[in-house]
C-alpha positions in Angstrom: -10.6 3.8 15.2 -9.2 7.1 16.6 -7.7 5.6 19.4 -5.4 3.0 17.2 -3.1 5.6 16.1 -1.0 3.7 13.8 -3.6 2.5 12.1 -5.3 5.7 11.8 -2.4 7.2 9.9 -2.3 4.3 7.6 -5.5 5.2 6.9 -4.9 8.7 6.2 -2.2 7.9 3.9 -3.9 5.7 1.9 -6.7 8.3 1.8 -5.2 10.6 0.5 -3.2 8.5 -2.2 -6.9 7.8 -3.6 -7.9 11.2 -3.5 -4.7 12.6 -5.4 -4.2 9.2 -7.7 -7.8 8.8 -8.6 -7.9 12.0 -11.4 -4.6 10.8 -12.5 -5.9 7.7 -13.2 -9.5 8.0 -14.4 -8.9 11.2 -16.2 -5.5 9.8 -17.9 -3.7 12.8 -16.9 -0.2 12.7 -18.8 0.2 16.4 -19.4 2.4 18.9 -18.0 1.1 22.1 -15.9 4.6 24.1 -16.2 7.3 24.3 -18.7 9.5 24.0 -16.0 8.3 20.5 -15.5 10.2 19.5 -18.6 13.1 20.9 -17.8 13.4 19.3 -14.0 13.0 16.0 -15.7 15.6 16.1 -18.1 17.9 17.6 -15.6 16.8 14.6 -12.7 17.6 12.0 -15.2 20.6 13.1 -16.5 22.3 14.1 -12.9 20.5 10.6 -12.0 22.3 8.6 -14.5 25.5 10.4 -14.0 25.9 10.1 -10.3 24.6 6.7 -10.1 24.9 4.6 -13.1 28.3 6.4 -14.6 29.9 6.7 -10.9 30.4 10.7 -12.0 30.3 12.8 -8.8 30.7 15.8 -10.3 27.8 15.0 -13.1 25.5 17.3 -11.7 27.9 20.4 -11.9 26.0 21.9 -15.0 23.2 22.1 -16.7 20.9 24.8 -17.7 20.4 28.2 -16.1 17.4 27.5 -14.1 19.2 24.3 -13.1 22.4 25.8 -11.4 20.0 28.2 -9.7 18.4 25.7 -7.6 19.7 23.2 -5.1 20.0 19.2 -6.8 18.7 17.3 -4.3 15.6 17.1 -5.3 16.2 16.3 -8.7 18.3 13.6 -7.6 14.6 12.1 -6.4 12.7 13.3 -9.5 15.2 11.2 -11.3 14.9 8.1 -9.3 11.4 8.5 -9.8 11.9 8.6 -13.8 13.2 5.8 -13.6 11.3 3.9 -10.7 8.3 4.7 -13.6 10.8 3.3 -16.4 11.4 0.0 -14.7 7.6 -0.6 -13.8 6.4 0.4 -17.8 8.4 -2.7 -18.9 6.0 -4.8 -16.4 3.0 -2.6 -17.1 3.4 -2.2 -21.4 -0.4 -0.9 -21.4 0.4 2.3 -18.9 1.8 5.4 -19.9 5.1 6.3 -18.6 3.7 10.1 -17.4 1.0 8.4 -15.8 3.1 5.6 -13.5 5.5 9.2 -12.9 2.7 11.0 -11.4 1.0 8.3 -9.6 4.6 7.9 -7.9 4.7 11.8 -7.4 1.0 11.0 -5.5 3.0 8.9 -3.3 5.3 11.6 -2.2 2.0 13.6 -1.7 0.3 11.3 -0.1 3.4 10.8 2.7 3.2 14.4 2.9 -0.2 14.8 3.9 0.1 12.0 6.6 2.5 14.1 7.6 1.3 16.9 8.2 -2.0 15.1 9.6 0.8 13.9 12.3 2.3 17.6 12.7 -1.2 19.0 13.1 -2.0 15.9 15.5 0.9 16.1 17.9 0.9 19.9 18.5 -3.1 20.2 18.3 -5.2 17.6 18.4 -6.1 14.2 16.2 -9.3 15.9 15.4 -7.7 19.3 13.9 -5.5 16.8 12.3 -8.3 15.0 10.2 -9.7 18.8 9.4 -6.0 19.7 8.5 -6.3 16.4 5.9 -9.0 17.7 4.2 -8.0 21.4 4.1 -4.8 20.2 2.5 -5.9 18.1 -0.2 -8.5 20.6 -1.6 -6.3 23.5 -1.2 -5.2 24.5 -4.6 -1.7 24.9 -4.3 -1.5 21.5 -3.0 -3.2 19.9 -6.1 -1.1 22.1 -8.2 2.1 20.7 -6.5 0.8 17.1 -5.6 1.0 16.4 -9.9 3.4 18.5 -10.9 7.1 17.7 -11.7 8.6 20.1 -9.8 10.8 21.0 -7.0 8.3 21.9 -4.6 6.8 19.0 -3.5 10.0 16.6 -2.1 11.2 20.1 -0.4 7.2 20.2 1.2 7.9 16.3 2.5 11.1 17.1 4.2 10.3 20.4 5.5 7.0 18.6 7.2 9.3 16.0 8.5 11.8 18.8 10.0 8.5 20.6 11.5 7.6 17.2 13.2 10.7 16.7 14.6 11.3 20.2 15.7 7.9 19.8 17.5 9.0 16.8 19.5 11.8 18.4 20.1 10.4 22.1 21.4 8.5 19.3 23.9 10.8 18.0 25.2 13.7 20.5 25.4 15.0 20.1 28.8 18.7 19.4 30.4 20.6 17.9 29.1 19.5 18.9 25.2 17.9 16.2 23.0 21.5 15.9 20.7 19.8 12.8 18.8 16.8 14.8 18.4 18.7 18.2 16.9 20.8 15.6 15.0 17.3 14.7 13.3 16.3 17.8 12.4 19.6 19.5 11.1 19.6 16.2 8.6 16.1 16.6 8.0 16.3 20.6 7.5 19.1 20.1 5.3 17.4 17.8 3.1 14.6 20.4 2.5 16.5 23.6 1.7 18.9 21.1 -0.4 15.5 20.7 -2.4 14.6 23.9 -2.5 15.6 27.3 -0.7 12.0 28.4 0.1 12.3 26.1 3.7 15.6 28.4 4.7 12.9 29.7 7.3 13.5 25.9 9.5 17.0 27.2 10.4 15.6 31.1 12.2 12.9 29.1 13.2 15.1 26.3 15.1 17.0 29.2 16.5 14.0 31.3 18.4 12.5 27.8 19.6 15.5 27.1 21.5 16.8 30.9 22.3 13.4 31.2 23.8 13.4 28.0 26.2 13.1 29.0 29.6 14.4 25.8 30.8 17.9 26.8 32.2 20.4 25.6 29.6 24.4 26.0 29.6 24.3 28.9 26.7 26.8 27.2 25.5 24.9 24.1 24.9 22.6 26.1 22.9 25.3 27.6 20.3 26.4 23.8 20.2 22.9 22.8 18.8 23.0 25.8 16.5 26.1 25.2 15.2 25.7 21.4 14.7 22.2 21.9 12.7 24.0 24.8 10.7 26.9 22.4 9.8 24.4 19.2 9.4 22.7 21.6 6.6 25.6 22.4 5.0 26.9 19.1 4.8 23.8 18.1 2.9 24.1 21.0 0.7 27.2 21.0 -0.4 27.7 17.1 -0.9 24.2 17.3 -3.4 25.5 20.0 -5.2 29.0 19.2 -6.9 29.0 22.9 -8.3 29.2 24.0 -4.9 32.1 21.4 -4.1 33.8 23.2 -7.7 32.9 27.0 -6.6 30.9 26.7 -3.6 30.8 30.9 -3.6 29.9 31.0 -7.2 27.2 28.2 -6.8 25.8 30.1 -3.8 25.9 33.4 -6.1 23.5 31.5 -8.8 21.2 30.0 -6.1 20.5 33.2 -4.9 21.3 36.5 -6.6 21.3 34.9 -10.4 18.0 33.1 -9.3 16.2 36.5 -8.6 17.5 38.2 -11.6 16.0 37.2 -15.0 15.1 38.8 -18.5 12.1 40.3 -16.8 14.0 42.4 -14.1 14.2 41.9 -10.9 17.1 41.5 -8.0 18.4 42.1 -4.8 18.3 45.8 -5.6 14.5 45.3 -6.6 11.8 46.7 -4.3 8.2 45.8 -6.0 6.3 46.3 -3.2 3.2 46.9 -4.8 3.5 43.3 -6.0 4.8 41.6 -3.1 1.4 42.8 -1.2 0.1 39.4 -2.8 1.7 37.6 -0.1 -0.9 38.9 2.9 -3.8 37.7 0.0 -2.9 35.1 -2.2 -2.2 32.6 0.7 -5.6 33.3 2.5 -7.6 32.3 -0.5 -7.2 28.8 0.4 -9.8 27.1 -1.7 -10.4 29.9 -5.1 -9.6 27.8 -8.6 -9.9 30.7 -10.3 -6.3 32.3 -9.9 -4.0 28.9 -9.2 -2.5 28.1 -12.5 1.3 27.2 -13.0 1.5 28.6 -16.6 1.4 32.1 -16.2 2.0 35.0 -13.7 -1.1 35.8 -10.8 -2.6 39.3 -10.6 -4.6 40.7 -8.0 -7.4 41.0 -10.8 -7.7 37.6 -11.0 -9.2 37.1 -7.3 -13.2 37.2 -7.2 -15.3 38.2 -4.6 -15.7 34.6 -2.8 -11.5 34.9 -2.9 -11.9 37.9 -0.7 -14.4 36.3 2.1 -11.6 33.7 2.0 -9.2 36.5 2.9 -11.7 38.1 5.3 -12.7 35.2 7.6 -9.0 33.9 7.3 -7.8 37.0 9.3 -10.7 36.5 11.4 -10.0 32.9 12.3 -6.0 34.3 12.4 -7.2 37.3 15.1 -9.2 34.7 17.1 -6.6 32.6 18.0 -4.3 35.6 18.3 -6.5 37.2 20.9 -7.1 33.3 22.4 -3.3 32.5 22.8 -2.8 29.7 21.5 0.5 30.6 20.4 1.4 29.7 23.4 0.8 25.7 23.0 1.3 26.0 19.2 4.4 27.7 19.5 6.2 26.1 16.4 3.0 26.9 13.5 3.6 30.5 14.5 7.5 30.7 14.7 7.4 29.6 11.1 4.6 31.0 10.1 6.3 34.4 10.7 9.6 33.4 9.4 8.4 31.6 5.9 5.7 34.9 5.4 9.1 37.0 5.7 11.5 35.2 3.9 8.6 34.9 1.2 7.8 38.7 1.1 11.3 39.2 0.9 11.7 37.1 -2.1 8.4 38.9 -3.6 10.0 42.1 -3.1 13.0 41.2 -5.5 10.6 39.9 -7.9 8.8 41.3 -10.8 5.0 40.8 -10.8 5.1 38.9 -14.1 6.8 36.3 -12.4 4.9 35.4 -9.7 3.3 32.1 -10.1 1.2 30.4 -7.2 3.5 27.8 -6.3 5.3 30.8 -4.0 2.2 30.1 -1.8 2.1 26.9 -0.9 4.3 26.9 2.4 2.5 30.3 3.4 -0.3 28.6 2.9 -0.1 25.1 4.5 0.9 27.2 7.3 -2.0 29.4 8.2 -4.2 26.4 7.7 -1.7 25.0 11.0 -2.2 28.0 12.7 -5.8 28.4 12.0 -7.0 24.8 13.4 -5.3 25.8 16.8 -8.6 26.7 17.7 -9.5 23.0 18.7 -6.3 23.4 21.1 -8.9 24.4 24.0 -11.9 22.4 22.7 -10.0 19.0 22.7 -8.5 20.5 26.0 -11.6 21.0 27.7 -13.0 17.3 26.3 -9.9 15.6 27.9 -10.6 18.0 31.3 -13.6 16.6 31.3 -13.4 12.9 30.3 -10.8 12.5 33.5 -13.1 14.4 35.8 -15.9 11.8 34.7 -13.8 8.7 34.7 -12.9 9.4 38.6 
């Protein structure tokens, strides 16, 4: 089965669409886990309907607060979805409408996970990419995400598709550059922070990978790739987000500096560092129920002592393949691994503590679980080593 690797990740997909369908449908589950979920909705079908049924291009240039201060492209799909789920209730009268939404929100989930079973596969091994599967789909944040109507979850399946493609592309970076390959991933990169501006990290990350080839490139072949994934982004950004195309400095100015300020505090000028320690804890507790919820704030409190072996053997497992190297074959899981922990510590640091909810970990912690399975790097290694020394 292993060896028919299409088939294989049909089977993973598929998988995993049971696995995150099943409570939806045996349970009923038609409730909302965040009051943001509401809001999202409303927003995706009106900028849905405008855009696409009224030919208004500028119909997504308001909208609430919390609206303008995230990027649209992702509620251009939450939308689509709405009504993807409105079209099959007049086939299905017997189903609820929530439930059709979140067993088409399980899809996206689902191609996620495939996914990153393929991102895990191609820079590790098939094996680690099977563990990865499972690790993913009982991690908390995941099932959190995987049926909730929110942002997070199309910005996770483009920023795994960017990830992909910026492996392939760190393995075969030679002369002349891979354009069609860079071309993919600005695209792809673009679509995720046009979802959400948590994957900004692809773009520094895209930058070391290929600053840090030794292969002898013309440098100014290199500021060519930077410059076209930079303008590929942009292009995305800006041609989702028709308040950018009104006030492009103004919509920039409420994605970021109005999105970090709120009633409760917080800001650019803010420096809760206290708080923000959550992000070397909160992401190692991989498989705790205790402390996920998407209704209120997390506090450190909340963690109980099986939370903290979590966090203990997850720096262990993190110092062991440290001190092993593997950072060396799995360069990509630790470039963005160290970019996404510091963009997200920055972003905790301008927040106030009541306003941390646990969906802030989720790319942290889809990461370390990446980085943490490059411990079958040598294993599988060593098996292939010794499969070729038998077969001859």
């Amino acid at each position: 089965m292993l060896k028919n690797s299409t088939l294989t990740t049909f089977l993973v997909f598929f998988c995993a669409l049971g696995f995150i369908a099943a409570p939806i449908i045996c349970a009923q589950d038609i409730y909302f886990y965040c009051p943001d979920e509401v809001l999202f909705l409303r927003q995706g079908q009106q900028i849905f309907q405008r855009t696409f049924t009224e030919k208004d291009l500028n119909g997504n240039c308001g909208g609430d607060a919390m609206v303008r201060r995230n990027p649209r492209f992702a509620l251009y799909i939450l939308g689509g979805l709405d009504l993807a789920a409105q079209k099959t209730q007049k086939i299905l009268y017997n189903v609820d409408r929530n439930i059709i939404r979140k067993i088409l929100l399980a899809v996206i989930a689902a191609g996620s996970t495939t996914l990153f079973y393929l991102l895990v596969k191609t820079s590790v091994s098939q094996y680690a990419g099977m563990i990865a599967v499972m690790f993913l789909l009982i991690n908390p944040y995941f099932q959190l995400i995987s049926r909730s109507v929110l942002l997070e979850l199309p910005m996770l399946f483009f920023t795994l598709c960017a990830l992909l493609e910026l492996v392939y592309l760190e393995k075969k970076l030679q002369y002349p550059l891979p354009w069609k390959s860079i071309l993919r991933f600005g695209f792809l990169a673009g679509m995720a922070v046009s979802c959400k501006l948590y994957a900004f990290p692809l773009y520094p990350s895209f930058l070391i990978i290929i600053l840090s080839q030794k292969t002898k490139f013309v440098l100014k072949d290199r500021i060519k790739a930077v410059f076209l994934i930079v303008f590929c982004g942009l292009a995305i950004f800006v041609v989702t987000n028709s308040s950018l195309r009104h006030n492009f400095f103004e919509g920039i100015k409420d994605m970021t500096i109005n999105h970090l300020s709120n009633k409760n505090g917080g800001g650019i000028y803010t420096r809760n560092y206290s708080g923000a320690l959550n992000i070397f804890l909160y992401p190692f507790a991989l498989f705790g129920q205790t402390p996920f919820t998407m209704s209120r704030e997390i506090k450190l409190t909340d963690l109980r002592m099986i939370d903290f072996i979590g966090v203990f053997l997850g720096y262990l497992l993190l110092m062991y393949n440290l001190i092993k190297k593997n950072f060396i074959v799995n360069k990509v899981a630790y470039v963005w691994g160290a970019n996404s922990f510091i963009f997200m510590w920055l972003v905790m640091v301008s927040l106030p503590s009541c306003t941390y909810i646990s969906k802030i970990f989720l790319i942290p912690s889809i990461d370390l679980i990446w980085i943490i399975l490059g411990m079958f790097q040598d294993q599988q290694t060593n098996l292939n080593d010794k499969k070729a020394q038998s077969s001859q």
